[in-house]
Structures are given as C-alpha cells and as structure tokens.
C-alpha positions in Angstrom: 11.4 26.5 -26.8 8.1 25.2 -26.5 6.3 25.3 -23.1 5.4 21.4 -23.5 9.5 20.5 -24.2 10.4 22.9 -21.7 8.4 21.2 -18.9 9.2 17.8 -20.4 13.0 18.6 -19.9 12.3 19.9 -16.4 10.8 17.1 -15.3 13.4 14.5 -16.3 16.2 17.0 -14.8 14.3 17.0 -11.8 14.2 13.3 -11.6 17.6 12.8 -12.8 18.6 15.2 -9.9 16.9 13.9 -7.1 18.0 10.7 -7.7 21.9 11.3 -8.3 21.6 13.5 -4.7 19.8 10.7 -2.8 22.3 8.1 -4.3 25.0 10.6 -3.0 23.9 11.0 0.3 23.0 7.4 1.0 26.1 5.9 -0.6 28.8 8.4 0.7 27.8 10.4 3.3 25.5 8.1 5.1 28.5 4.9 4.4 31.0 7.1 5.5 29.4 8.2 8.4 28.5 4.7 9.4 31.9 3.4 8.8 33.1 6.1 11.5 31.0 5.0 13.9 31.8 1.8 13.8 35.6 2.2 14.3 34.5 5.4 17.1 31.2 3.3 18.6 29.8 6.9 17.9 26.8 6.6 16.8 25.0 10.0 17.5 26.5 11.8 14.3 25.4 8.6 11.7 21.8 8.4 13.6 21.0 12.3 13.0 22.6 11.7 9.3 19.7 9.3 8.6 17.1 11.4 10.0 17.8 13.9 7.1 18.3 11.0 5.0 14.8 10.5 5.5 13.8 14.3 5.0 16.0 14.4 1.8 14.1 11.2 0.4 10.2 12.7 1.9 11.4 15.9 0.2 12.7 13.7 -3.1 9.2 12.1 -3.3 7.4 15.1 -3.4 9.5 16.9 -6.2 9.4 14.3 -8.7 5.3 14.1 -8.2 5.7 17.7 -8.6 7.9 17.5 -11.6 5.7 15.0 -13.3 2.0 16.4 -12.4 3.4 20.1 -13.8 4.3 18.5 -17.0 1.1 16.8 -18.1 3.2 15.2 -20.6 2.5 11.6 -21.5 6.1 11.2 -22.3 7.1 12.0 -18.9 4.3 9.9 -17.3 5.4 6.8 -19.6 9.5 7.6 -19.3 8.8 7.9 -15.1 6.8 4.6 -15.0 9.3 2.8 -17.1 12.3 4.3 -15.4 10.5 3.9 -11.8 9.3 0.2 -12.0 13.0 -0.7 -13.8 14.8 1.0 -10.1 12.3 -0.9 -8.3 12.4 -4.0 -9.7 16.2 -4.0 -10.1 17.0 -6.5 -7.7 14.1 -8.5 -8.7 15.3 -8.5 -12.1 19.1 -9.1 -10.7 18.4 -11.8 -9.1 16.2 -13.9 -11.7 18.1 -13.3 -14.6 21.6 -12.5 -13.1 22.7 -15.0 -10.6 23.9 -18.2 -11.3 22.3 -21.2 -9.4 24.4 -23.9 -8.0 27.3 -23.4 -10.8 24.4 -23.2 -13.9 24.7 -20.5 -16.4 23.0 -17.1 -16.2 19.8 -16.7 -17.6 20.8 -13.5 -19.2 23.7 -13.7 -21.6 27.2 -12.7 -19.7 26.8 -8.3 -20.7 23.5 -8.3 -19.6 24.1 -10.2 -16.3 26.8 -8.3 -15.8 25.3 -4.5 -16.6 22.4 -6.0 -13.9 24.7 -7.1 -11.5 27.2 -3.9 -11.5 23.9 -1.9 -11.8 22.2 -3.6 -8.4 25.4 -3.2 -6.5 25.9 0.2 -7.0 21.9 1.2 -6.0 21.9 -0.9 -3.5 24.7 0.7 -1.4 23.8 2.6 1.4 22.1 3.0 4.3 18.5 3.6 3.5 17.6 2.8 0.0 16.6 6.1 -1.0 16.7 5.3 -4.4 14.1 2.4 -4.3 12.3 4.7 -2.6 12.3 7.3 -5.1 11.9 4.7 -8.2 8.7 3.8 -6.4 7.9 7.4 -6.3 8.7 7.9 -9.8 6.7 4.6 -11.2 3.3 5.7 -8.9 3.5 9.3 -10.4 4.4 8.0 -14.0 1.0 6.7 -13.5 -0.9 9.4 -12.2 0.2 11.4 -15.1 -0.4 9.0 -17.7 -3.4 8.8 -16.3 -4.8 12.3 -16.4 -3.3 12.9 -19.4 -5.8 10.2 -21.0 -8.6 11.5 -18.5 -8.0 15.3 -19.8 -8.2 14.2 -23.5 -11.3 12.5 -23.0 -13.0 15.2 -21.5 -11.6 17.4 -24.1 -12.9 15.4 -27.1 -16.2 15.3 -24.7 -16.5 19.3 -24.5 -15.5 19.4 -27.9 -18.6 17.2 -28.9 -20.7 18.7 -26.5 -19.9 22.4 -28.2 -20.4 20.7 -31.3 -24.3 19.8 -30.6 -24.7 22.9 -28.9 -23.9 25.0 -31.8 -25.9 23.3 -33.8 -29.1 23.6 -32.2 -29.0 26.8 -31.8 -28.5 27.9 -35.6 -31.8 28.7 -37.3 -32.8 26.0 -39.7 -32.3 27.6 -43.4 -35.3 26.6 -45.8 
C-alpha cells in the first residue's frame, strides 16, 4: 500500500476514533454518572469524570492535528474541513433548516429535517460537548493542512524553476 493511502487511511481512522470515544464518554459515562448523582446528591464521582472529560477531549484535539499534519494529504485536509465545519455547524444547520416555526413547514424536505434533527440530538447529548469540540479541531486542522499542502507545492514548482535556471547557466554555450 502506498505510504500516501496509508497515511490518508490513518488519519481518517484516527478521527473517526477520537470522535466515536469522546461521544462515548460524554454520552454514557459522563450521563450516567450525572444521573447518579442526581438521585445520590453525590457529586464528587461526576465532577472528577469531567475533569478527564476534558483531558480526553485536550488529548482528542491534539491527535487529530497530529493525524492530519502527518498526512500532508489534501484529501484529508479537505475531508477534515468539510467533516469539521458540518459537526460544528450541526445545530446551526438543525435549527435553520429543521425546525418548524409556529406550525409552518420545514425548510428542508421531511428526510432531511429529520436525518438533521436525529443527527443533532444524538451529538448534542452529554455533558461537555466534546464532539463540537473536536469538529472544531478537525475544521481548523483541515485547514492547516490544505494549506501547506498548496504552500509545499508552490515552493516545489519554485525550486523546480529555480534548478531549472540554474542549470542552465551553468552549461557552456555550444557554437
């Protein structure tokens, strides 16, 4: 397998990963744990749960930059952006296009306002919003890596000229 498709698999796996555990730990452990204290009034146990909440999301952030600057792929910079800014403007999205105002229709047809609707609920449980979080995170390094990937091109096709001229000064002229 190529290097390129190897790190280009890596780093959507890595994504994938991160977020499925941070939407794990958010929606179950930390709801769970926050549903016990309320019926207990415990609330030491649920209050050191989101501290590593917290760490788990820190740590989140930095492996998808990771996972995306490793791969100098455009397709992962362009798939994280697009994947990033739809997490993070989900309820943006959910709430212009989904919600019915004051009895009216939907401005998205009934599968679409539904998929956003079902789609928003089910991120949007928890305690922290890791997942926003990590869309962000996803979205700002899509970026980064779309952008050196254009930057290192560039420069290549600069060097390249560059050599070019170089080369060609220094060959004797033939008469």
């Amino acid at each position: 397998m190529p290097s390129t498709l190897r790190r280009t698999l890596v780093a959507a796996l890595v994504a994938l990963l991160v977020l499925l555990i941070a939407h794990w730990f958010d929606a179950a452990v930390l709801v769970d744990a926050e549903n016990r204290a309320g019926h207990s009034y415990d609330y030491g146990p649920l209050t050191d749960l989101i501290g590593i909440a917290h760490i788990v999301t820190a740590a989140g952030v930095l492996v998808i930059g990771l996972a995306g600057w490793r791969s100098r792929s455009l397709v992962v910079g362009i798939g994280y952006a697009i994947v990033g800014s739809f997490i993070v403007f989900l309820p943006a999205l959910y709430w212009a296009f989904a919600v019915s105002d004051m009895g009216a229709p939907t401005v998205a047809p009934q599968p679409i306002a539904s998929t956003l609707s079902s789609w928003d609920l089910t991120l949007a449980t928890g305690v922290t919003g890791a997942v926003f979080t990590l869309g962000a995170a996803m979205l700002l390094s899509g970026i980064v890596v779309i952008a050196s990937v254009l930057r290192a091109g560039r420069r290549r096709a600069t060097d390249e000229a560059l050599m070019a001229e170089q080369a060609s000064r220094s060959e004797p002229a033939q008469l």
